[in-house]
MARDOZA-885576 format. One line per field, with one value per residue (C-alpha): x, y, z; residue number from 1. Coordinates in nm, 2 decimals. Layout:
# residues N
c1 = X | ...;
c2 = Y | ...;
c3 = Z | ...;
resi = NUM | ...;
# end
This chain:
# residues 309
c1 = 3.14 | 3.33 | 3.13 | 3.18 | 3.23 | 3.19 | 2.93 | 2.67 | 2.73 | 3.07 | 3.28 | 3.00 | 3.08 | 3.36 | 3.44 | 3.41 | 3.48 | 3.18 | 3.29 | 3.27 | 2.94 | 2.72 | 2.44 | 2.20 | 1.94 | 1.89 | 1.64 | 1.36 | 1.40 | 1.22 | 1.45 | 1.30 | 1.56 | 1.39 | 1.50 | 1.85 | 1.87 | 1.76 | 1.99 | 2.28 | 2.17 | 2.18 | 2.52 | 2.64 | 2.54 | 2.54 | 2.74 | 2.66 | 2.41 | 2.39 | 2.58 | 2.45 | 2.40 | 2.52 | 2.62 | 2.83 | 2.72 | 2.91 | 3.24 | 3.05 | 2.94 | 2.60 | 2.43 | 2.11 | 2.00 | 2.17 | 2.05 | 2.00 | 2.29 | 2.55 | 2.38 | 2.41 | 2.76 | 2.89 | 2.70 | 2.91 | 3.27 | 3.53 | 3.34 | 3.52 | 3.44 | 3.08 | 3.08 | 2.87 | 2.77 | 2.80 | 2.45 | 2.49 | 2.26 | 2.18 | 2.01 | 1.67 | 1.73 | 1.91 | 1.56 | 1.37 | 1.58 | 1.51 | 1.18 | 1.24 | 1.55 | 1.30 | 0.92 | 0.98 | 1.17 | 1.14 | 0.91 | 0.92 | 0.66 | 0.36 | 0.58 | 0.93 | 0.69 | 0.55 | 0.88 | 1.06 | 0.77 | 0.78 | 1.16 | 1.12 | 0.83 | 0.92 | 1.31 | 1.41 | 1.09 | 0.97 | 0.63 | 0.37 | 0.40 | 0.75 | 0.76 | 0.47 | 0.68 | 1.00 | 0.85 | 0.62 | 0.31 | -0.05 | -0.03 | -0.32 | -0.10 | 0.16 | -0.06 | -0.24 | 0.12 | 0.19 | -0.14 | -0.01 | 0.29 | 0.16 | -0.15 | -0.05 | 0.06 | 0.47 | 0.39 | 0.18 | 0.48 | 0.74 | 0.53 | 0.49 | 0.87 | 0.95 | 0.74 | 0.52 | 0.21 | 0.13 | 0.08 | -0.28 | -0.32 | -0.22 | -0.39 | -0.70 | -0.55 | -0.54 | -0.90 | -0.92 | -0.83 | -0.47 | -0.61 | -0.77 | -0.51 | -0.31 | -0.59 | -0.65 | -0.27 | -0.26 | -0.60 | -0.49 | -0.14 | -0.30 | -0.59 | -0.38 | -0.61 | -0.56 | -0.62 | -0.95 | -1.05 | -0.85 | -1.08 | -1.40 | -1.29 | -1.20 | -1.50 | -1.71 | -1.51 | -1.60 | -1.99 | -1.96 | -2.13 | -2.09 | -1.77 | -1.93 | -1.93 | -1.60 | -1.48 | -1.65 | -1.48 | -1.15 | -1.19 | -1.38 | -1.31 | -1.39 | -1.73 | -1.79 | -1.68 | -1.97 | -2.25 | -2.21 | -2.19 | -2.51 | -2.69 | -2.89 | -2.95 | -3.35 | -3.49 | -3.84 | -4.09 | -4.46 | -4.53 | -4.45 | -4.64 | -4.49 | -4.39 | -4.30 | -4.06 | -3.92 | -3.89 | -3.66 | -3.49 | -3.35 | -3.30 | -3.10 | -2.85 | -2.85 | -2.77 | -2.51 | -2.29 | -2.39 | -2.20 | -1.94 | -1.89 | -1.88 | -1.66 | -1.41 | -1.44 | -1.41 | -1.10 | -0.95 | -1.03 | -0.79 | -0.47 | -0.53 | -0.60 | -0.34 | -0.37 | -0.43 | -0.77 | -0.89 | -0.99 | -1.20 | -1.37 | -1.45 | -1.77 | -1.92 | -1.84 | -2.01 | -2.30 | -2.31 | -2.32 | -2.60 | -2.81 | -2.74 | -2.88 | -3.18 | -3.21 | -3.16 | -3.43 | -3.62 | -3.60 | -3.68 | -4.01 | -4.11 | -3.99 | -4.25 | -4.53 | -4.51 | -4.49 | -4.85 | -5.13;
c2 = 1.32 | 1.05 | 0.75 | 0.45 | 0.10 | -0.14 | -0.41 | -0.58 | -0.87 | -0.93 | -1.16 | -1.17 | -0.85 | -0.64 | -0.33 | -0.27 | 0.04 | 0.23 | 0.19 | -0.19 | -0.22 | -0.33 | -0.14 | -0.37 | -0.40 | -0.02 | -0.02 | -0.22 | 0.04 | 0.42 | 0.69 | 0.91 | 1.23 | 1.32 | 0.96 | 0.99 | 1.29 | 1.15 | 0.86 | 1.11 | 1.26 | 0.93 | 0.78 | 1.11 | 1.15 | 0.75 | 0.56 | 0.27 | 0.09 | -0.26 | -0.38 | -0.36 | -0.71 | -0.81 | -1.13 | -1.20 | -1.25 | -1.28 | -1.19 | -0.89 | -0.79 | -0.70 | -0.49 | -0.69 | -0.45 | -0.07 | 0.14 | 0.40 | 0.36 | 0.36 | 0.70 | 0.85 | 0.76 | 0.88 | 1.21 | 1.23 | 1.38 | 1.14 | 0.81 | 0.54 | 0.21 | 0.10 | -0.30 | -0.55 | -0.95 | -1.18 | -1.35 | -1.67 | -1.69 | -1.67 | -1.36 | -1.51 | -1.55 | -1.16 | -0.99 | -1.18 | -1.08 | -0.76 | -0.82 | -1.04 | -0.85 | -0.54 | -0.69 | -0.58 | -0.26 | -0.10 | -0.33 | -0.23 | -0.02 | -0.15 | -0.03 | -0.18 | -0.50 | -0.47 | -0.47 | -0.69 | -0.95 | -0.87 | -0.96 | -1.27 | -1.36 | -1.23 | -1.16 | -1.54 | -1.72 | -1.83 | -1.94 | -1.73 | -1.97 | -2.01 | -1.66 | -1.66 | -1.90 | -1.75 | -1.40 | -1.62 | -1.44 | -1.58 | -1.68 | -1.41 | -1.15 | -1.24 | -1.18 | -0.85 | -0.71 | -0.86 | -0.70 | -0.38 | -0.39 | -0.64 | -0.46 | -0.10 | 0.01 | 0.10 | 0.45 | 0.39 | 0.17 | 0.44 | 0.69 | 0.48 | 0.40 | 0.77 | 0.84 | 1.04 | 0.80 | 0.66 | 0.28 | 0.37 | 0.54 | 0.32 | 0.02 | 0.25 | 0.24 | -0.15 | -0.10 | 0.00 | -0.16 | -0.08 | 0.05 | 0.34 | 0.41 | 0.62 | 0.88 | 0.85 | 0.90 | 1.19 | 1.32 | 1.27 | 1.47 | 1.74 | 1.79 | 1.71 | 1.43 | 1.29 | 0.93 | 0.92 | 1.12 | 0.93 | 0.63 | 0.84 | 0.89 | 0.59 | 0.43 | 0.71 | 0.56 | 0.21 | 0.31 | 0.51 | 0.39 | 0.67 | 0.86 | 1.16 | 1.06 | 0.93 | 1.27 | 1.46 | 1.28 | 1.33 | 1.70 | 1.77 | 1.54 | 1.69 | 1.80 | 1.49 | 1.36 | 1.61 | 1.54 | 1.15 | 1.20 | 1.40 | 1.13 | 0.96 | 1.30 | 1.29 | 1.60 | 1.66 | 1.49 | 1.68 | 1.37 | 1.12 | 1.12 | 1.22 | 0.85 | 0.81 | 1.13 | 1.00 | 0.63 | 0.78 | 1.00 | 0.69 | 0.48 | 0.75 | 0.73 | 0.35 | 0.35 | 0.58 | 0.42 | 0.06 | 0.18 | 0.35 | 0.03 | -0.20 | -0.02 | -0.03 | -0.39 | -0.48 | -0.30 | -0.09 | -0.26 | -0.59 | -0.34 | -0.13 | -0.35 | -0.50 | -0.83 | -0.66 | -0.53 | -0.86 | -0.99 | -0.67 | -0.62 | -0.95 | -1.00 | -0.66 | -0.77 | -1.12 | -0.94 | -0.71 | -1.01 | -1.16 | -0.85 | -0.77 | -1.10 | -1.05 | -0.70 | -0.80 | -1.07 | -0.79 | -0.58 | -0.84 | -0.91 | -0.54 | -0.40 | -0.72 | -0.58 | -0.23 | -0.37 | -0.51 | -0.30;
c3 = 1.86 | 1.66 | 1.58 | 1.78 | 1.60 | 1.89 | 1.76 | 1.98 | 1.76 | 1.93 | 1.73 | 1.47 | 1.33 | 1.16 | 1.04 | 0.66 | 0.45 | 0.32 | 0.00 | 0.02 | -0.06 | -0.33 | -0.36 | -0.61 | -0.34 | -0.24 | -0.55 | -0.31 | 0.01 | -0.02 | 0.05 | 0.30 | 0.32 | 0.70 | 0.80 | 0.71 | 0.86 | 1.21 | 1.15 | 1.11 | 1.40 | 1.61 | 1.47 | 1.52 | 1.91 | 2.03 | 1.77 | 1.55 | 1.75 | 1.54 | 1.22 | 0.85 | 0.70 | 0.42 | 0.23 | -0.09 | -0.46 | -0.75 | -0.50 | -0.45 | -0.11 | -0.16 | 0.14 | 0.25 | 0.52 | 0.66 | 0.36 | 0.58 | 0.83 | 0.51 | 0.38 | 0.72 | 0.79 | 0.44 | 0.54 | 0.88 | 0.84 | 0.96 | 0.92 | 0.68 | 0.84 | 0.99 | 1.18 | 0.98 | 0.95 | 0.70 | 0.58 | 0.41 | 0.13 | -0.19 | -0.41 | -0.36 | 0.06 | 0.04 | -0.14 | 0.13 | 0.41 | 0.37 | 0.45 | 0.71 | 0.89 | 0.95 | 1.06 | 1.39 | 1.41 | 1.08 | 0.83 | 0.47 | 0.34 | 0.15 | -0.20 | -0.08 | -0.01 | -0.38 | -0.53 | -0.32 | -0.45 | -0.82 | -0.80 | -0.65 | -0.88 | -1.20 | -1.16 | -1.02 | -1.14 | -0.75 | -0.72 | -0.51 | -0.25 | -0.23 | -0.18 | 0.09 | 0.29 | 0.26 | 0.37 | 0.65 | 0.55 | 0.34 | -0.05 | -0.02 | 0.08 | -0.14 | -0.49 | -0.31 | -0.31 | -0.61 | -0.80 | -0.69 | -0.91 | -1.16 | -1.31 | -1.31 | -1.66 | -1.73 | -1.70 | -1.32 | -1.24 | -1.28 | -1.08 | -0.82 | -0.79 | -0.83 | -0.48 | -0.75 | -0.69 | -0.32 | -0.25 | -0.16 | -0.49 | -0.71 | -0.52 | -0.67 | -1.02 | -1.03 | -1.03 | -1.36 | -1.71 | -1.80 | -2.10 | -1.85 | -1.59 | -1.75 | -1.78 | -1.40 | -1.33 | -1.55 | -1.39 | -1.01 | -1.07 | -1.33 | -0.98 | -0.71 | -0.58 | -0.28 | -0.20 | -0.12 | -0.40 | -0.64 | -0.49 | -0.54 | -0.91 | -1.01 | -0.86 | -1.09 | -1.38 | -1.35 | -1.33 | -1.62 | -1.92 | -2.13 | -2.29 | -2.20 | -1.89 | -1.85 | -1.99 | -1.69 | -1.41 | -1.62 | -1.64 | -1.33 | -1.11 | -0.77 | -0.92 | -1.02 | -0.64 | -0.49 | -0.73 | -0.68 | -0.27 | -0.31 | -0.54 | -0.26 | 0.01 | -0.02 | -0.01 | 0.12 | -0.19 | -0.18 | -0.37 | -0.01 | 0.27 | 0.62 | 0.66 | 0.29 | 0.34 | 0.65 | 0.46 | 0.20 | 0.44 | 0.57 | 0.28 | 0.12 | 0.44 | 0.40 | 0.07 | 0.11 | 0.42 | 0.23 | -0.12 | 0.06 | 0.25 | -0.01 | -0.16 | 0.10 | 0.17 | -0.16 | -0.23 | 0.06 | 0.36 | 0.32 | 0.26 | 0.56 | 0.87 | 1.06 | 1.25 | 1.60 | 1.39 | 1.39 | 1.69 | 1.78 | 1.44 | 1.36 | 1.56 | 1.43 | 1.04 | 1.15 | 1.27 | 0.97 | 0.74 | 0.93 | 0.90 | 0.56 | 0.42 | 0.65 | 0.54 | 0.13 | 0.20 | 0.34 | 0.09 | -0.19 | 0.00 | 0.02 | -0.33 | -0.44 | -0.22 | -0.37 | -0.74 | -0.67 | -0.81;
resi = 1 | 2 | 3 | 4 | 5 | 6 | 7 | 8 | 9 | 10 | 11 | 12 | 13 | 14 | 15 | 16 | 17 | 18 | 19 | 20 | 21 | 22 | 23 | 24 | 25 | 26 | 27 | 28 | 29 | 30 | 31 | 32 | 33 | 34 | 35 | 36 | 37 | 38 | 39 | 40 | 41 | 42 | 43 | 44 | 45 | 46 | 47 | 48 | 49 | 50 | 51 | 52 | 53 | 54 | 55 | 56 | 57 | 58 | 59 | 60 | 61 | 62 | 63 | 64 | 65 | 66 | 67 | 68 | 69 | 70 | 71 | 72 | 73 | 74 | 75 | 76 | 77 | 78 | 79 | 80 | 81 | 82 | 83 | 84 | 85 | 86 | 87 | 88 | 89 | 90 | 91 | 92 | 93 | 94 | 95 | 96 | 97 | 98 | 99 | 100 | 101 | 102 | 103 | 104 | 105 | 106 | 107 | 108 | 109 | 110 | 111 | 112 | 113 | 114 | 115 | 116 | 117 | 118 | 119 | 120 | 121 | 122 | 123 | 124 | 125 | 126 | 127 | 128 | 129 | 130 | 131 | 132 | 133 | 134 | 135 | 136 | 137 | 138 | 139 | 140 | 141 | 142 | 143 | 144 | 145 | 146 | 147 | 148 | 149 | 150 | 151 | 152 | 153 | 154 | 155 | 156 | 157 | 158 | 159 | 160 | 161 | 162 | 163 | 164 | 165 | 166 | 167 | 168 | 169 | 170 | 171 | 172 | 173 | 174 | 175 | 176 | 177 | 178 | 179 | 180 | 181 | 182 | 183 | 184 | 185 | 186 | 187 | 188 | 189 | 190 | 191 | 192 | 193 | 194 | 195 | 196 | 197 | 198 | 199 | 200 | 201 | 202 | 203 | 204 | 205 | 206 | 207 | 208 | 209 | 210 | 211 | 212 | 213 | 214 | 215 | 216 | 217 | 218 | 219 | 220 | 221 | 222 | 223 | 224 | 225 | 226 | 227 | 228 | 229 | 230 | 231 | 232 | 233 | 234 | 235 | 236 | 237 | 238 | 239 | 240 | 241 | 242 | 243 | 244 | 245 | 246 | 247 | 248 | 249 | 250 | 251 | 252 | 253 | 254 | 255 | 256 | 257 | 258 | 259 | 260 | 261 | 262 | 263 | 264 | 265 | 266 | 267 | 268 | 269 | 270 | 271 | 272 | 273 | 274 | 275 | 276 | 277 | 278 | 279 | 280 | 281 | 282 | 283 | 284 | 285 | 286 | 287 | 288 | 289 | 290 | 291 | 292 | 293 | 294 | 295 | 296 | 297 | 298 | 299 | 300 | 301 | 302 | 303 | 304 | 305 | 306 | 307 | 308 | 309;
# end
């Protein structure tokens, strides 16, 4: 079926060659070859559906948003033109529109986010909050994305842009001093970890206080994962009494869903929740807070009573 150029932009939009385009922006979007493909598909069967976006810099017309429209029609025999709109601004305004362009239909990814940031940051010298407000989000938000990028070493960096190391995995890097990340990296591709064990490892990393140690979770790093996970499961002590037994039976559970918490509101949590999270989980995390300060005055209390002779 030949591809259809009417525009729902009316007058708004006109038809430009595919060769037109400046590409210097295509660097802050993640090629996903399965997505093309079903955007081939639909430009194929129903026609261009809505206009790329693009605006001009240095007499250059520089594609803002259609990455994936522009790869799909060069794919599809017969396609020279696609219909597209005129953005007036400036390079700062273009990296943020293509942010802004997709938060409804097809937001960037928490990468494209990362790099889209750094540019504006360290490429055009904006402030964090300038950014925050041209992008409508937190300051907060702004330097977790920002982190992301920012404290990963060259090597992590290039990994990370390659597809070769997941958002989520190298959120788990910026964990650890520069100066230790590259062992991680090298660690995670050499045994295939997968995010979660990734996070396992490098928390196993920061509590080591020993090179020998350090070496361990290196070489071994699911072992390492299973040893740690079985640190607090309290088999039955002769030395206890039935209540003692029972005591540590349920400490050890405590102390394992509190660490494993921690952990993931520390570091995890804030990157995965999304705003519709909020209202719902708020009043259990308020009511988790309440009880955890009761429970470490608690705990204080009685650790005091069984020091006494």
């Amino acid at each position: 079926m030949p591809l259809s150029t009417t525009s729902p932009e009316g007058d708004s939009a006109h038809c430009l060659d595919l060769s037109d385009f400046d590409l210097r922006l295509e660097r802050y979007r993640v090629v996903q070859p399965k997505s093309d493909s079903l955007m081939a598909r639909s430009l194929s069967k129903y026609g261009q559906l809505s206009p790329l976006v693009y605006c001009v810099l240095d007499d250059a017309l520089v594609l803002v948003d259609g990455f994936k429209r522009l790869r799909a029609a060069r794919a599809l025999k017969g396609v020279t033109v696609l219909q597209a709109r005129r953005l007036e601004t400036d390079e700062h305004g273009a990296k943020a529109a293509i942010f802004n362009l997709n938060r409804i239909t097809s937001r960037p990814n928490e990468l494209e986010e990362s790099w889209i940031i750094y540019a504006l940051v360290h490429d055009d010298g904006l402030e964090q909050v300038e950014v925050a407000s041209m992008l409508g989000r937190h300051k907060s938000w702004v330097n977790r994305r920002l982190a992301l990028i920012e404290r990963l070493t060259d090597e992590a960096r290039e990994s990370l842009r390659l597809g070769l190391l997941s958002p989520t995995q190298a959120r788990h890097l910026t964990q650890l001093p520069r100066g230790n990340q590259n062992a991680a990296l090298q660690c995670a591709s050499e045994h295939a970890l997968t995010s979660r064990e990734l996070s396992e490892a490098v928390r196993l990393l920061q509590a080591a206080s020993t090179r020998e140690q350090t070496e361990f979770v290196l070489e071994k790093p699911r072992q390492a994962i299973r040893q740690s996970q079985d640190s607090y499961v309290h088999q039955w002590d002769p030395r206890l009494s039935t209540a003692g037994n029972r005591f540590a039976r349920r400490l050890g559970i405590l102390l394992d869903s509190t660490t494993k918490m921690n952990h993931w509101l520390r570091f995890t949590g804030r990157g995965e929740l999304q705003a519709c999270d909020r209202p719902v989980l708020l009043p259990g995390i308020s009511k988790l807070s309440e009880e955890s300060t009761l429970l470490a005055e608690s705990s204080r209390d009685f650790s005091k009573e069984l020091e006494l002779p």
